[in-house]
C-alpha positions in Angstrom: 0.0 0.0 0.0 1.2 3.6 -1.2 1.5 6.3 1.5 -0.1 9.2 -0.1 -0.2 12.6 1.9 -3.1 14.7 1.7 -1.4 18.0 3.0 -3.0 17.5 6.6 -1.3 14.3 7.6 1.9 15.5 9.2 3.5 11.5 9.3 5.5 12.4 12.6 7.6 15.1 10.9 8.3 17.8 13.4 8.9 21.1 12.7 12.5 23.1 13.6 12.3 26.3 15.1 15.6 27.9 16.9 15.6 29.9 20.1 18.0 32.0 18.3 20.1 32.6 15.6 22.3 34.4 12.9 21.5 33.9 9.2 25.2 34.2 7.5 23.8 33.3 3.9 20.5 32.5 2.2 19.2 31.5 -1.2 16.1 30.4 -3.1 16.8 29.1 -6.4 13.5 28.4 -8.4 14.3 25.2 -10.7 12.8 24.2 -14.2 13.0 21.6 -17.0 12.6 22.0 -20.7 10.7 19.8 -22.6 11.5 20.0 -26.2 8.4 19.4 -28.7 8.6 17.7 -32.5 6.7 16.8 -35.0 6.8 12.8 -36.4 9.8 13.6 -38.3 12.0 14.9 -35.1 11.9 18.6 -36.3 11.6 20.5 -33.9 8.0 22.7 -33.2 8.6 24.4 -29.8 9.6 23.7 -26.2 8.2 24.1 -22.6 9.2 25.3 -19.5 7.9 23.1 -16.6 8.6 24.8 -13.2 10.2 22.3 -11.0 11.0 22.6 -6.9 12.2 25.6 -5.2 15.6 24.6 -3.6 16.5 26.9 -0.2 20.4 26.9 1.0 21.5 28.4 4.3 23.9 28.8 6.4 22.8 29.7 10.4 25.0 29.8 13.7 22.8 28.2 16.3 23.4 28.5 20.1 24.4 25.4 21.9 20.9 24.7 22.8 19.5 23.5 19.7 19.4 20.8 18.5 20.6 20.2 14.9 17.7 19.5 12.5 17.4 15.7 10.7 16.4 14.5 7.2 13.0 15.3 6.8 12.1 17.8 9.2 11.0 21.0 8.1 12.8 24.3 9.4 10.9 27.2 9.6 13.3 30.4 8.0 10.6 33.7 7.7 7.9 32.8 5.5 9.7 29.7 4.4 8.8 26.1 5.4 11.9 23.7 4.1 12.1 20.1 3.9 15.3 18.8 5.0 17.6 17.4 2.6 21.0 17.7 3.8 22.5 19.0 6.9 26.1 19.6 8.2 27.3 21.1 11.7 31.0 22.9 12.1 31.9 24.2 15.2 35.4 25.9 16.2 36.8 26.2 19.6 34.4 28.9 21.6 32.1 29.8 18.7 29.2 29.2 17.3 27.4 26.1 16.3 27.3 26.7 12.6 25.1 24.7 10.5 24.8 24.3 6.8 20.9 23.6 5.5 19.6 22.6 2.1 16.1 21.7 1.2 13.5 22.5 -1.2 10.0 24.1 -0.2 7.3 22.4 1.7 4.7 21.7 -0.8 1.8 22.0 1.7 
């Protein structure tokens, strides 16, 4: 059986907030694919644009405190809910937790 997710299940998926932090860097990059269109002989008649995900990156220093977000869950950054794709975590002697976030937007 197929898990399908009607927008109000959340499936034990919490969502990250932080007590406090510093954005260093942030970007939204809006993704697309082209679909080329031809006729029966392969010439070609015209292409589409098909929007794909938007894709967030960013880079925060978290206070020792929080907890570093996992796979999945969705961090809250302004009006932006973003899934979780990849995390990493660097920290230097007396600094800043600094964590590196990529995920695309929460679809609903």
């Amino acid at each position: 059986m197929a898990i399908a997710q009607d927008g109000s299940q959340a499936f034990g998926i919490g969502t990250t907030t932080f007590d406090s932090f510093v954005v260093e860097s942030f970007s939204k990059n809006h993704t697309s694919n082209r679909v080329d269109i031809d006729d029966g002989n392969g010439e070609p008649l015209g292409s589409v644009v098909v929007p794909g995900r938007i894709e967030f990156s960013l880079t925060v220093q978290v206070g020792s405190g929080n907890t570093t977000p996992t796979i999945g869950q969705v961090v809250v950054y302004g009006a932006n809910s973003i899934v979780v794709t990849d995390v990493s975590e660097e920290e230097s002697q007396a600094d800043y937790r600094r964590l590196s976030i990529s995920g695309y937007r929460q679809l609903n």
